[in-house]
Every structure is written in structure tokens, then in C-alpha cells.
Backbone as JSON Lines, residues from 0, in Angstrom:
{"i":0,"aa":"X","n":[-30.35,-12.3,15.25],"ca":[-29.61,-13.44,15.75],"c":[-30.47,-14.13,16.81]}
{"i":1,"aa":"X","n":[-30.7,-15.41,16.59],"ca":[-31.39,-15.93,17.8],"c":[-30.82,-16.72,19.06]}
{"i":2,"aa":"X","n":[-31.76,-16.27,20.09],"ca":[-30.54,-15.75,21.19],"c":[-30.07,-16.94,21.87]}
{"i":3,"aa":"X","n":[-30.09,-18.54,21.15],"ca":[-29.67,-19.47,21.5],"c":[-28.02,-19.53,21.41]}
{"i":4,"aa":"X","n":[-27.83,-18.98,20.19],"ca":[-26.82,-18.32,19.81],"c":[-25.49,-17.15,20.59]}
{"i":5,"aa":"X","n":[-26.2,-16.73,21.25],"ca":[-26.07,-15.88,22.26],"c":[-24.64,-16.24,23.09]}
{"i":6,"aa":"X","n":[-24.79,-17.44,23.57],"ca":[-23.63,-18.49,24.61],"c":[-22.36,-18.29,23.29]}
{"i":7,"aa":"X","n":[-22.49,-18.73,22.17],"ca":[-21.43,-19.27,21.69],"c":[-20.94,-18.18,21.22]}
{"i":8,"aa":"X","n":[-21.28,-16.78,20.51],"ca":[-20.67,-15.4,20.31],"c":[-19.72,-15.14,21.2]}
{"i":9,"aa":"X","n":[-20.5,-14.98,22.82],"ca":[-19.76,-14.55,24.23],"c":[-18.18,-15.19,23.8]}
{"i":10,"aa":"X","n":[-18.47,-16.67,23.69],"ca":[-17.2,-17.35,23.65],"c":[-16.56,-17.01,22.98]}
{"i":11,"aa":"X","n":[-16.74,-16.71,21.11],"ca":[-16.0,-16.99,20.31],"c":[-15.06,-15.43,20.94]}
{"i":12,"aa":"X","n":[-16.02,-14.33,21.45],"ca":[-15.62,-12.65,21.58],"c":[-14.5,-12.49,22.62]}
{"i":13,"aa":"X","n":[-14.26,-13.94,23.82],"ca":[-13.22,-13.84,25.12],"c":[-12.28,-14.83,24.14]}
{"i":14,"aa":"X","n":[-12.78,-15.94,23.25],"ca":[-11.27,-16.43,23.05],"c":[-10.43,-15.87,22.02]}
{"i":15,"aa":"X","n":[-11.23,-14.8,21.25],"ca":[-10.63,-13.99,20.28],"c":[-10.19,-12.82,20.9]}
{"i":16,"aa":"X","n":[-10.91,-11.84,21.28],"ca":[-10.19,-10.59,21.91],"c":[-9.04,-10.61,23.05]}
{"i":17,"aa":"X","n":[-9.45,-11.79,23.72],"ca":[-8.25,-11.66,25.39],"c":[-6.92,-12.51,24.83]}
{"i":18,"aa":"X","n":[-6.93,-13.26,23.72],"ca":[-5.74,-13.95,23.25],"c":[-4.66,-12.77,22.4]}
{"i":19,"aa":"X","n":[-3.3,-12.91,23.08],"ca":[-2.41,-11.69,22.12],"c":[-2.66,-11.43,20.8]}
{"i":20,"aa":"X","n":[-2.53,-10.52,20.6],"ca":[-2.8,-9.69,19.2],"c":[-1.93,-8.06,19.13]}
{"i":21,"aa":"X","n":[-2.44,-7.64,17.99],"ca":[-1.85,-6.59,17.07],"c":[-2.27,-5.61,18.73]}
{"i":22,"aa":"X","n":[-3.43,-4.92,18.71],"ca":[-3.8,-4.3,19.75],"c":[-3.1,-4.6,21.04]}
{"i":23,"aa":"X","n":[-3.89,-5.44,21.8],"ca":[-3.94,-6.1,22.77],"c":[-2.07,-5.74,23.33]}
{"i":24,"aa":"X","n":[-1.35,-5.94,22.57],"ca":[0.41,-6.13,22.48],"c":[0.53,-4.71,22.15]}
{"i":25,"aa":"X","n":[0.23,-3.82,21.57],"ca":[0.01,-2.23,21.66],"c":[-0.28,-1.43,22.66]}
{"i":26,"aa":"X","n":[-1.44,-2.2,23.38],"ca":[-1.82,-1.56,24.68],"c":[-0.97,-1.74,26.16]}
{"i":27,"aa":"X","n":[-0.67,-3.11,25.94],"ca":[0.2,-3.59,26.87],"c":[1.26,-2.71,27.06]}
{"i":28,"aa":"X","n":[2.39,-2.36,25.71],"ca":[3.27,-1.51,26.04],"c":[3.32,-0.5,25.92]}
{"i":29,"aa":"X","n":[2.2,0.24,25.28],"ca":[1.51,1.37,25.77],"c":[2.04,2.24,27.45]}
{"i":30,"aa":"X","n":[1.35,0.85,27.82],"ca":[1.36,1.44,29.49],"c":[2.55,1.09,30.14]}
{"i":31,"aa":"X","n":[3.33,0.12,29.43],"ca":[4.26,-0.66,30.36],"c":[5.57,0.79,29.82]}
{"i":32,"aa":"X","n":[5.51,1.1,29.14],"ca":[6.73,2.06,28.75],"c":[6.04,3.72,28.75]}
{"i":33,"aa":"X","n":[4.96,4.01,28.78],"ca":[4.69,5.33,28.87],"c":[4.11,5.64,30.26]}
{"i":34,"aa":"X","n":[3.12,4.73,30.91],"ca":[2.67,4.33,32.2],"c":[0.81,4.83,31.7]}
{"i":35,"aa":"X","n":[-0.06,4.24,32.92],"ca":[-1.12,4.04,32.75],"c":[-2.08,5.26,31.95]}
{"i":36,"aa":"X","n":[-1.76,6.7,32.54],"ca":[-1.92,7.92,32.26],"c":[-2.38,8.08,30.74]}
{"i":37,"aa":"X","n":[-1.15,8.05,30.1],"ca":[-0.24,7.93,29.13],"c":[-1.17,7.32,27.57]}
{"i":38,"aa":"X","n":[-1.23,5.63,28.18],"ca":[-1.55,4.99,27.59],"c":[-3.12,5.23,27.13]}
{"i":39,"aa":"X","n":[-3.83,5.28,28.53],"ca":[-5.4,5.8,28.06],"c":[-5.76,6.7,26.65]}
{"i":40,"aa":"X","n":[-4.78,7.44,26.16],"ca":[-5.04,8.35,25.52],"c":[-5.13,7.33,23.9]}
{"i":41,"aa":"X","n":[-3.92,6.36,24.44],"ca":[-4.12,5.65,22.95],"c":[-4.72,4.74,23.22]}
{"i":42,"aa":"X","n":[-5.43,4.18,24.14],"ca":[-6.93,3.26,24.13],"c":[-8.07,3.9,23.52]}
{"i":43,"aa":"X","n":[-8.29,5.15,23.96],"ca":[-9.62,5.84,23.15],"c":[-9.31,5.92,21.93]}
{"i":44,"aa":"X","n":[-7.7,6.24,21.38],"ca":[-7.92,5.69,19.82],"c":[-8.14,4.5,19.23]}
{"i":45,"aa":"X","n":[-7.92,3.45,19.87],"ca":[-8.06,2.21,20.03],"c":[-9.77,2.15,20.03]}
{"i":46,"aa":"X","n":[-10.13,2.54,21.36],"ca":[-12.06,2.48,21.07],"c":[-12.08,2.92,19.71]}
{"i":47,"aa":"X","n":[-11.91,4.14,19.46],"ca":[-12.29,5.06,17.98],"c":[-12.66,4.15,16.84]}
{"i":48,"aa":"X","n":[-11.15,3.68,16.64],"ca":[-10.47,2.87,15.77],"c":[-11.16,1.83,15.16]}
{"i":49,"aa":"X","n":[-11.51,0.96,16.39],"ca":[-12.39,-0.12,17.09],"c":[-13.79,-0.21,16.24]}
{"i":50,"aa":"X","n":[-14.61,1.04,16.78],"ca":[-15.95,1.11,16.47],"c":[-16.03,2.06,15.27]}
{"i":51,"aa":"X","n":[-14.91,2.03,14.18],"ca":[-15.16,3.08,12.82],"c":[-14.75,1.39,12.18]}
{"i":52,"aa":"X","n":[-13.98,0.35,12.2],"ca":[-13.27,-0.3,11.63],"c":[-15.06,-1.67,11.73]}
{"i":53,"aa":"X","n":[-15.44,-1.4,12.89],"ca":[-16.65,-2.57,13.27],"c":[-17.81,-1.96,12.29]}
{"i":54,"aa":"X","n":[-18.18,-0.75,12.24],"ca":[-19.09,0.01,11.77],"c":[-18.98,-0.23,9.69]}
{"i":55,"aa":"X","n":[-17.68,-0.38,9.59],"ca":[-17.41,-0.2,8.04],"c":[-17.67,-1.67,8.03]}
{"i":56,"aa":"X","n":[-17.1,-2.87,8.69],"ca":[-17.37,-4.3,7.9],"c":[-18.7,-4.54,8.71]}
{"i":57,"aa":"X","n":[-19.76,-3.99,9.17],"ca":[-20.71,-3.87,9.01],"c":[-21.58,-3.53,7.76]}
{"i":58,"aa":"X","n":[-20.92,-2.4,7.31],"ca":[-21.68,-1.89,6.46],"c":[-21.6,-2.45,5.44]}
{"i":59,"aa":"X","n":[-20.13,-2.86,5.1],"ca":[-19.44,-3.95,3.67],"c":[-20.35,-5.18,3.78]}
{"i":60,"aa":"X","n":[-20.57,-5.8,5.17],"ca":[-21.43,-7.17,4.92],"c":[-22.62,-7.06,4.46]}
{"i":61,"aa":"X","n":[-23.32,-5.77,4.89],"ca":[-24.95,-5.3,4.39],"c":[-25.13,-5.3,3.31]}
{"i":62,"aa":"X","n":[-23.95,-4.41,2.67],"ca":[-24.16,-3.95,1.56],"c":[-23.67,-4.95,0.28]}
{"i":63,"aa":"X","n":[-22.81,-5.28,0.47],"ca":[-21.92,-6.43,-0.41],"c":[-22.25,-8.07,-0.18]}
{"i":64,"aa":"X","n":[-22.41,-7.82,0.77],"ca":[-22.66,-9.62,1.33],"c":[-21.13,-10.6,1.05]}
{"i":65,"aa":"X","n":[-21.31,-11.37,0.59],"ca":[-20.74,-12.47,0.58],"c":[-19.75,-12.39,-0.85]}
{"i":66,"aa":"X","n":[-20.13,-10.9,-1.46],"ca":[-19.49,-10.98,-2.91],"c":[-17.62,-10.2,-2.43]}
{"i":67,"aa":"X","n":[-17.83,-10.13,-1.13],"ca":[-16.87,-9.41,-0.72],"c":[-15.57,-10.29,-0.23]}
{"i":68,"aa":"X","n":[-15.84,-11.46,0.17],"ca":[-15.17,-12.36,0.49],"c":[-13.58,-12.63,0.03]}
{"i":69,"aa":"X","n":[-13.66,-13.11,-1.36],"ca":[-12.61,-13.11,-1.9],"c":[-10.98,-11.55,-1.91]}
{"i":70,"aa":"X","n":[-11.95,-10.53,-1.51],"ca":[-11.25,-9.45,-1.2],"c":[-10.85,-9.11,0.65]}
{"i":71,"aa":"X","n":[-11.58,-9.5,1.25],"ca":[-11.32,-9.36,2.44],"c":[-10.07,-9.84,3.22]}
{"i":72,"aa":"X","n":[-9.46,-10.72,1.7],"ca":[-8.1,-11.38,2.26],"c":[-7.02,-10.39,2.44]}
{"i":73,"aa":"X","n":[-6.99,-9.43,1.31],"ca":[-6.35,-8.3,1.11],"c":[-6.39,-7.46,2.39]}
{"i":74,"aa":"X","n":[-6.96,-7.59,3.48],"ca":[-6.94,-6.7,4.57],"c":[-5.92,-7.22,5.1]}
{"i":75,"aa":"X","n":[-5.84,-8.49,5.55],"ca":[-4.84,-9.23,5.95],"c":[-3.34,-8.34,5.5]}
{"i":76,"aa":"X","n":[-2.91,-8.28,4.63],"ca":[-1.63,-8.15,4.16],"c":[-1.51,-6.16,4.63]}
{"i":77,"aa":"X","n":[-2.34,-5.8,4.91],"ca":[-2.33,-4.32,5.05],"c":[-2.17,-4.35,6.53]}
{"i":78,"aa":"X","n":[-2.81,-5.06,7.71],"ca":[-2.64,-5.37,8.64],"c":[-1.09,-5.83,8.96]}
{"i":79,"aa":"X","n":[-0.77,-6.62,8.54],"ca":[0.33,-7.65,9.16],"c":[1.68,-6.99,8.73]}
{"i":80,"aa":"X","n":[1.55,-5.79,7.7],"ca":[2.15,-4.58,7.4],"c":[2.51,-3.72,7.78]}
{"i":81,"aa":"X","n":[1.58,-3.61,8.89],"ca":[1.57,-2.56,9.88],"c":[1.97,-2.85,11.21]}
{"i":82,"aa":"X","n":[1.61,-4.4,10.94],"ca":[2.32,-5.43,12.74],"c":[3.62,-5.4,12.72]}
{"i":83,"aa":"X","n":[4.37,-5.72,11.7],"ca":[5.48,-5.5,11.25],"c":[6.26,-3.5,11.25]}
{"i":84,"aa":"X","n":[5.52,-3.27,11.29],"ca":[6.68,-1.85,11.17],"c":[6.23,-1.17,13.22]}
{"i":85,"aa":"X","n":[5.24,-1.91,13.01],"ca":[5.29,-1.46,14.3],"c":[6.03,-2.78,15.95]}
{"i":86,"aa":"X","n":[6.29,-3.77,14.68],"ca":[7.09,-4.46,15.85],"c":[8.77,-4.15,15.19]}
{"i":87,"aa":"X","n":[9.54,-3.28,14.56],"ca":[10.29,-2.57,14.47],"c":[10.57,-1.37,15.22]}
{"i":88,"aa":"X","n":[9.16,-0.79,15.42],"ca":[9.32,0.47,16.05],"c":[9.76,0.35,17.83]}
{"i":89,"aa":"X","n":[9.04,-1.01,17.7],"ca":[9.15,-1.59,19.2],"c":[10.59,-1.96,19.3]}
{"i":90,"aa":"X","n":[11.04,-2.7,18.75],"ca":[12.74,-3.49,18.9],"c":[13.54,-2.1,18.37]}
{"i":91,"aa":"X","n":[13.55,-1.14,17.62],"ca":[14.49,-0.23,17.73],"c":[14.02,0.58,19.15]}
{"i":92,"aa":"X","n":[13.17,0.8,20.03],"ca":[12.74,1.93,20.76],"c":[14.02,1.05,22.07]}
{"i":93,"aa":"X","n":[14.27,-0.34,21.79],"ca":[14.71,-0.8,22.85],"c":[16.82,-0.52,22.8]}
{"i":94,"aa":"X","n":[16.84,-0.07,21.45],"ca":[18.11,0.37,20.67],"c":[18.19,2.23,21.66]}
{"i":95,"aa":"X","n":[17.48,2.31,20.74],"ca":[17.56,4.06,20.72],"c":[16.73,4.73,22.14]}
{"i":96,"aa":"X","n":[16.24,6.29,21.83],"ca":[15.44,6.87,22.89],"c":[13.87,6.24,22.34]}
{"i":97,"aa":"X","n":[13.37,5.86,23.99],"ca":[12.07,5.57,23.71],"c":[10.85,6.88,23.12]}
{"i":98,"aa":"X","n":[11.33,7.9,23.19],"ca":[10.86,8.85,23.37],"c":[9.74,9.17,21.71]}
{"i":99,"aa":"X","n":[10.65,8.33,20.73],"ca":[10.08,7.79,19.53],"c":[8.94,6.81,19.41]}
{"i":100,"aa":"X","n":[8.84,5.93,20.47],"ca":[7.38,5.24,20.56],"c":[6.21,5.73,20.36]}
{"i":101,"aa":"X","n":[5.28,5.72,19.59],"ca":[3.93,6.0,19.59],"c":[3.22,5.52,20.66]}
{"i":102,"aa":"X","n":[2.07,6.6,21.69],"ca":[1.39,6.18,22.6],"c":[0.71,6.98,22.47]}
{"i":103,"aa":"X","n":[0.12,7.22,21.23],"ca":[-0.99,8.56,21.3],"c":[-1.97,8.32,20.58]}
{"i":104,"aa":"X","n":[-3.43,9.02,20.67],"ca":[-4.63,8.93,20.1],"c":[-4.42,8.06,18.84]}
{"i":105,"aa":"X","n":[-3.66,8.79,17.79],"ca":[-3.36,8.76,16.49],"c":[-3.09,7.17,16.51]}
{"i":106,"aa":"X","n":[-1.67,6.93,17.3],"ca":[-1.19,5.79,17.11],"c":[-2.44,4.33,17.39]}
{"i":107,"aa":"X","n":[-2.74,4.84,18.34],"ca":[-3.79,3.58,18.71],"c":[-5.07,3.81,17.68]}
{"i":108,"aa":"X","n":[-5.65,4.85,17.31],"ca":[-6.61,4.86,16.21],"c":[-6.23,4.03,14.97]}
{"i":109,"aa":"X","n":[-4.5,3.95,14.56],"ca":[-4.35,3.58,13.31],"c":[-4.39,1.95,13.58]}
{"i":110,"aa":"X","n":[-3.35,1.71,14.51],"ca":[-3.74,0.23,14.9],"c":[-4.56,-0.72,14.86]}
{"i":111,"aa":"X","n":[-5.91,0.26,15.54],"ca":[-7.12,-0.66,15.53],"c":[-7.81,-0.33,14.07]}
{"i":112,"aa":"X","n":[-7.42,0.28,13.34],"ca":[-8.24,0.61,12.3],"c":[-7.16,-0.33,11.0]}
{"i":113,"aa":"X","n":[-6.01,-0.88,11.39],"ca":[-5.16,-1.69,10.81],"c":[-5.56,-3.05,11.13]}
{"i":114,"aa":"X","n":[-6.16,-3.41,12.54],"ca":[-6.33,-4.62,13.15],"c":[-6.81,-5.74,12.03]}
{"i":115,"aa":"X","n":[-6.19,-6.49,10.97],"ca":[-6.44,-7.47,10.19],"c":[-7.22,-8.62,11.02]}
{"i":116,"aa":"X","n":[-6.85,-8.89,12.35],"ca":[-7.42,-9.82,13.2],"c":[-8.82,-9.43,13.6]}
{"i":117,"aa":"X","n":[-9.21,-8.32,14.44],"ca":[-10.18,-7.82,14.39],"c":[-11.03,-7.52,13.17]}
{"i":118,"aa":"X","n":[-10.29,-7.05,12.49],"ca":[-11.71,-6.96,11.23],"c":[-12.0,-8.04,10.71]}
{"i":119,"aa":"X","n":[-11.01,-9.33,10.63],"ca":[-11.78,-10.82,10.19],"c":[-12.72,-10.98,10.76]}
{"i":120,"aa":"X","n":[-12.58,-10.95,12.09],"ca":[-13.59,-11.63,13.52],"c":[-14.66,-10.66,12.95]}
{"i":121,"aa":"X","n":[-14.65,-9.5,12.98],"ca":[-15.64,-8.72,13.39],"c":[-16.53,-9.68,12.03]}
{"i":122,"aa":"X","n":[-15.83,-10.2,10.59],"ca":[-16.39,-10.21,9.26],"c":[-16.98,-11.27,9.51]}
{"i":123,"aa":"X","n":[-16.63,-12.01,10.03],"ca":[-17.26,-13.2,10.42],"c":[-18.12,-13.46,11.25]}
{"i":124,"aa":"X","n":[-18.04,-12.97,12.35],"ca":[-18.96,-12.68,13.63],"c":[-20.94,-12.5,12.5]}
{"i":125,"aa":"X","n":[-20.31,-10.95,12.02],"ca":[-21.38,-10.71,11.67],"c":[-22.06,-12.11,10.02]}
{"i":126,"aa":"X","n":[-21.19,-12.59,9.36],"ca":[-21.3,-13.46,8.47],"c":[-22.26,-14.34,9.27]}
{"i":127,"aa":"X","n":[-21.7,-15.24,10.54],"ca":[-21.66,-16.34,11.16],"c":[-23.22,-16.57,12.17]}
{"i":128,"aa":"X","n":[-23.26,-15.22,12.34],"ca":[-24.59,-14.7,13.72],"c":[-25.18,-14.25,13.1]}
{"i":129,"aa":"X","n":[-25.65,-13.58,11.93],"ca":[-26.49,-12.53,11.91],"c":[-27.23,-12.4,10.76]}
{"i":130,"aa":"X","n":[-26.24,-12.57,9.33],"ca":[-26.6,-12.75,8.18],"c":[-27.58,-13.71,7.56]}
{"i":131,"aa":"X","n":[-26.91,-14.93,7.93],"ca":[-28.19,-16.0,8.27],"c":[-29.52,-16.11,8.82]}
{"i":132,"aa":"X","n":[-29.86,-14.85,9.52],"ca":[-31.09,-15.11,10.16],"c":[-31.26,-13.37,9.54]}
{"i":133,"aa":"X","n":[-30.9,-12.82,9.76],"ca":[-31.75,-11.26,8.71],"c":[-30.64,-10.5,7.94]}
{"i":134,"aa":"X","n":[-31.22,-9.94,7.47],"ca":[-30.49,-9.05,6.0],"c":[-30.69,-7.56,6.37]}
{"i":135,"aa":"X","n":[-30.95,-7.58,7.65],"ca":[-31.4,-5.45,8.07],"c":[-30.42,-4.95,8.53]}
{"i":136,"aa":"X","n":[-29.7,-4.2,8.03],"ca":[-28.8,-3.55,9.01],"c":[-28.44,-3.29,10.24]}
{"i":137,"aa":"X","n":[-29.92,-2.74,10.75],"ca":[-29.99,-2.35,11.85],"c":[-30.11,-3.44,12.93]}
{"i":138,"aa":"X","n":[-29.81,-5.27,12.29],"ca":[-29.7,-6.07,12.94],"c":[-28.19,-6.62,13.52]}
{"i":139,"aa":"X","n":[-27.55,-5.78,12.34],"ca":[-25.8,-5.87,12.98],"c":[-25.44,-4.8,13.93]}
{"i":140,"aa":"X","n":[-26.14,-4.21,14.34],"ca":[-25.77,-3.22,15.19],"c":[-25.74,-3.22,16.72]}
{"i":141,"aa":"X","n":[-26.83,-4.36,17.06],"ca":[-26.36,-5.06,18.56],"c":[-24.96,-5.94,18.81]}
{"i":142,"aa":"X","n":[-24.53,-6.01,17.48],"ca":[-23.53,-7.6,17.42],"c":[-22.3,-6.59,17.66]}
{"i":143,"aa":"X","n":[-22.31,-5.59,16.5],"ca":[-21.53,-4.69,16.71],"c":[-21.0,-3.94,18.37]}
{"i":144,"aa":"X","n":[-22.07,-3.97,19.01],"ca":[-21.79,-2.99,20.78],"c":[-21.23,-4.33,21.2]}
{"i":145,"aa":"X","n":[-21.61,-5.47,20.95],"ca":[-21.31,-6.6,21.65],"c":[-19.95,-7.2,21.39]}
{"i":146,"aa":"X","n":[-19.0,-6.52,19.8],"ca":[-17.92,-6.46,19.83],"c":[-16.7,-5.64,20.55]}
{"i":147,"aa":"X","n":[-17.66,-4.89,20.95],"ca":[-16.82,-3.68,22.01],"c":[-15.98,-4.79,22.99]}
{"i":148,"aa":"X","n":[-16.99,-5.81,23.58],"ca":[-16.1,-6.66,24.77],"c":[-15.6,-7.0,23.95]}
{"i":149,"aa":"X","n":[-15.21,-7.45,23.1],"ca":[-13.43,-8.22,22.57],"c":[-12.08,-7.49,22.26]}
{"i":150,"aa":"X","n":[-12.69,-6.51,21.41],"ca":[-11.74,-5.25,20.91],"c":[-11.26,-4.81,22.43]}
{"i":151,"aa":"X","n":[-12.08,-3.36,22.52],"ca":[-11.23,-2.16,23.11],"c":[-11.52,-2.68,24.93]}
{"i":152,"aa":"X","n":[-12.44,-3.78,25.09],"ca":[-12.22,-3.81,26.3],"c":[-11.03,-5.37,26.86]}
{"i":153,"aa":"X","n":[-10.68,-5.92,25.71],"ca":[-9.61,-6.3,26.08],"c":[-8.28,-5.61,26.11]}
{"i":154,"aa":"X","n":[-8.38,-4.96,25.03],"ca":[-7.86,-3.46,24.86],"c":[-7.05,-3.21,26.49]}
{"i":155,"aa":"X","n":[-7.81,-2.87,27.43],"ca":[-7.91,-1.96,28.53],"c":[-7.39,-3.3,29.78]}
{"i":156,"aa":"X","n":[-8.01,-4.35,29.63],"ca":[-7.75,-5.24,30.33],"c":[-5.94,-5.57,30.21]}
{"i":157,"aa":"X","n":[-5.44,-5.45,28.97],"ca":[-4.11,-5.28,28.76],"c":[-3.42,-4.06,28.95]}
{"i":158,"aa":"X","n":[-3.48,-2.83,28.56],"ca":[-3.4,-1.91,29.4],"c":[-3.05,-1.66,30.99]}
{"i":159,"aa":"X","n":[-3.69,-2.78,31.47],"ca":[-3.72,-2.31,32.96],"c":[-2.7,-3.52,33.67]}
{"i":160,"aa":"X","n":[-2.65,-4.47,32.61],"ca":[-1.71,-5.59,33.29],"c":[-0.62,-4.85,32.67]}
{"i":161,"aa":"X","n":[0.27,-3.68,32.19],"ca":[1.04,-3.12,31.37],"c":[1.5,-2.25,32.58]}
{"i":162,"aa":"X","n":[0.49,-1.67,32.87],"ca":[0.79,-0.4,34.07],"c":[1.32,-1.22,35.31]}
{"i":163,"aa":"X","n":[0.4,-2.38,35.7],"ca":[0.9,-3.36,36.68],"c":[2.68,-4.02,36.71]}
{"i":164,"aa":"X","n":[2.94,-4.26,35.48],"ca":[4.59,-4.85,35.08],"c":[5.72,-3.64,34.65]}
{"i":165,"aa":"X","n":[4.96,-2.69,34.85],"ca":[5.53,-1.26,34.5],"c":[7.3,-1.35,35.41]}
{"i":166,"aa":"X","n":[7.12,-1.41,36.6],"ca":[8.4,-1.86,37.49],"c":[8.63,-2.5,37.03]}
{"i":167,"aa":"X","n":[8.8,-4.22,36.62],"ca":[9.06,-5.17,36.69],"c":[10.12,-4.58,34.65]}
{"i":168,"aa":"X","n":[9.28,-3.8,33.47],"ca":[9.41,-3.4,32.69],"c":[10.77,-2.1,32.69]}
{"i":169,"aa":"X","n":[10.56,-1.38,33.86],"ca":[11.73,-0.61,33.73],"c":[13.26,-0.92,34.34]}
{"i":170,"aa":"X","n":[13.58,-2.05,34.74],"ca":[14.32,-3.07,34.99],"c":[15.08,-4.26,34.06]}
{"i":171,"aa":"X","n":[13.88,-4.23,33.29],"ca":[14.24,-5.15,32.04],"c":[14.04,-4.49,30.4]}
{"i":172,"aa":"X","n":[14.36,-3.2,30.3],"ca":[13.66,-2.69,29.15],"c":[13.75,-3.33,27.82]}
{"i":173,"aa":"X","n":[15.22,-3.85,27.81],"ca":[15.48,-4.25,26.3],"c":[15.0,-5.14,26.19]}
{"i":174,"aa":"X","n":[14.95,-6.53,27.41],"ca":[14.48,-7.82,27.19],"c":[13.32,-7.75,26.78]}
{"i":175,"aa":"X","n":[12.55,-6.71,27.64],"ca":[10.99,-7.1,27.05],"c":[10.58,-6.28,25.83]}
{"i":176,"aa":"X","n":[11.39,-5.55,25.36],"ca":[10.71,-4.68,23.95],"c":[11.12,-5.86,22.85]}
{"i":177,"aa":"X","n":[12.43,-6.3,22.84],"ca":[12.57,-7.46,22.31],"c":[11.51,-8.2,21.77]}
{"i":178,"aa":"X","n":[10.99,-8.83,23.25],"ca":[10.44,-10.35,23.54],"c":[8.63,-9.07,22.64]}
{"i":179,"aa":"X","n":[8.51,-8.09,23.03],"ca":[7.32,-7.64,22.6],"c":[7.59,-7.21,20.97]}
{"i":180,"aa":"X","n":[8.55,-7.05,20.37],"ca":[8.78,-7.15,19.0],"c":[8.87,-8.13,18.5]}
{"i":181,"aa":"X","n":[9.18,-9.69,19.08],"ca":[9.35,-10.71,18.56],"c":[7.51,-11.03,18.67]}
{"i":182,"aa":"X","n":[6.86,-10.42,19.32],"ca":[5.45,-10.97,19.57],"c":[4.52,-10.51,18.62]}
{"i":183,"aa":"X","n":[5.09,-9.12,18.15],"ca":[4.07,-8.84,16.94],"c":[4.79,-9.18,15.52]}
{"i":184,"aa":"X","n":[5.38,-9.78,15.62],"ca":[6.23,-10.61,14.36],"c":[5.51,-11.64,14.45]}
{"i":185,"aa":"X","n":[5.22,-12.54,15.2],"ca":[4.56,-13.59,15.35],"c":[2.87,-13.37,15.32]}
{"i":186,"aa":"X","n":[2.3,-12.4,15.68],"ca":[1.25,-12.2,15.28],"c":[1.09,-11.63,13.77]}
{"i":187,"aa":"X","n":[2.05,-10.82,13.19],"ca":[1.87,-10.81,11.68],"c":[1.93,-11.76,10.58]}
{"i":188,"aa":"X","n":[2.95,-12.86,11.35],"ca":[2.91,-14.43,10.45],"c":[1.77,-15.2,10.97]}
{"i":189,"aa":"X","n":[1.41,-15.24,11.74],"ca":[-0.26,-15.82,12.3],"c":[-0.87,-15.5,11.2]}
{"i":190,"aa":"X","n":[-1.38,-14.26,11.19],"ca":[-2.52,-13.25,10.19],"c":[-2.06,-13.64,8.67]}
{"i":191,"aa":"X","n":[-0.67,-13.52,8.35],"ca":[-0.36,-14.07,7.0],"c":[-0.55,-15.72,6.58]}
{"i":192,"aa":"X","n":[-0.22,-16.19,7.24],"ca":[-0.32,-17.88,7.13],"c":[-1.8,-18.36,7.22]}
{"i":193,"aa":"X","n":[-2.68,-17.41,7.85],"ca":[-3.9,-18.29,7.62],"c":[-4.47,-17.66,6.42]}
{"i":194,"aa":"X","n":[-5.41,-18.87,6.31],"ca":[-5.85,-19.15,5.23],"c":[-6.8,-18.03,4.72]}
């Protein structure tokens, strides 16, 4: 990638990763309903998740190129599948005992390894930066560490504003599991509606 290029990645990586999403809305209540502790455990599945899910549409772009395209839509619907049962899990946890919420390794590994949003970006990122200027593998692999800032370290940046509203959260529980189930409903029709 040539490193003129460089400026406009940074950008595309803060206005994609720090804007709500599947994750990002995972991590948040992660912490806001289990507390900061808690939550860490399902951020590192989240990293995991993160860098096995970046590593594979790496490897799919190397290897497949561009013949892959027409299939990559299909991630979409497996994603927004999973935004959906897990913005259920969220609006019943606000019904029933929270005690049923997922906040563990597992849960955040599957998430990010579900992330339909993230794995576009990541498909494109590498399509958009990288492909165009070499065909080596080992040339997606800086782009790749450099996806870390969007994923799992917005990831964490939400996380911690979670632990921060944690009071403000155990005061209002139903409103905001609600308002956070109505949010990954809206991020699963995002992911479905585009194109």
C-alpha cells in the first residue's frame, strides 16, 4: 500500500469502528450490566474473534481475489442473524433474570467472528488498499494489525464508556436494554438493506 494512502485508511478505520455496531453495542453492555471486570473477559473474545475473522478475509482475498465477491454478500445475512437473536437476548434479559446474558469469552468470540460489518470493512479495506498495488500476502498483514484500531480497540473504548454509565444503567435497566435491543435491530437492518 503506498503510504500516501496511509491518511485515508486511518479515516475510513475511526469512522467505521467508533460508529455503533454489532460489537461495539456488545461491549457497551457487556460492562454496563456485568461491570468492567466482567466484561474484559468478553473483549479478549472479541480481540480473538477480531483477528481469526481479519486473518480468514485476508486469506479469502489472497487466495480468491475478486471471484469471491458475489458470495461475500451471504455473510451479511449470517451476521444480521446473529444481531438479531442477540438483540432478543438483550430485550428479554430486561423481562427476565439478567443472569442469562452472555458476557463471556465465548460470547464475544462468536460476535466478532459473526461481525457482518467488520468483515465487509475488513473485505474491502484490504480490496481498496492493498490489492491494487500487490498480490503478496504478506502485504495484507500490516493492514490487518492496523485493523486492530477499528475492531477490538473500539471494542474497549465502548467497554469503558459501559463501565462509566454502569450507575446511571442500574437505575434505568429496562429502559436501556430496550433502547440497546432496539439498537442492534437497527444495526441488523443497516447490514441487510445495504447493498
Amino acid at each position: 500500500m503506498p503510504i500516501h494512502l496511509l491518511p485515508s485508511l486511518l479515516i475510513s478505520l475511526f469512522a467505521v469502528g467508533y460508529t455503533p455496531g454489532p460489537a461495539n453495542i456488545f461491549a457497551l453492555s457487556c460492562a454496563m450490566a456485568h461491570g468492567r471486570r466482567n466484561a474484559m473477559k468478553a473483549w479478549v473474545g472479541l480481540l480473538c474473534g477480531f483477528c481469526i475473522a481479519a486473518l480468514l478475509a485476508a486469506a479469502a482475498v489472497h487466495l480468491v481475489g475478486m471471484a469471491i465477491g458475489p458470495y461475500i454478500s451471504l455473510v451479511k445475512y449470517l451476521g444480521a442473524a446473529y444481531i438479531l437473536y442477540l438483540a432478543w437476548k438483550t430485550y428479554k434479559a430486561s423481562i427476565t433474570d439478567r443472569s442469562d446474558v452472555g458476557c463471556t469469552f465465548w460470547d464475544g468470540f462468536m460476535v466478532q467472528l459473526t461481525n457482518a460489518k467488520m468483515i465487509l470493512f475488513d473485505l474491502t479495506v484490504y480490496s481498496t488498499f492493498v490489492l491494487p498495488y500487490s498480490e503478496k500476502f504478506i502485504d495484507l498483514l500490516p493492514v490487518a494489525a492496523l485493523l486492530l484500531i477499528a475492531g477490538p480497540g473500539a471494542n474497549l473504548l465502548w467497554l469503558v464508556a459501559g463501565s462509566v454509565l454502569r450507575p446511571f444503567v442500574a437505575k434505568n435497566q429496562r429502559t436501556v436494554d430496550v433502547v440497546m435491543a432496539m439498537a442492534l435491530v437497527a444495526c441488523a437492518l443497516m447490514i441487510l438493506l445495504r447493498s
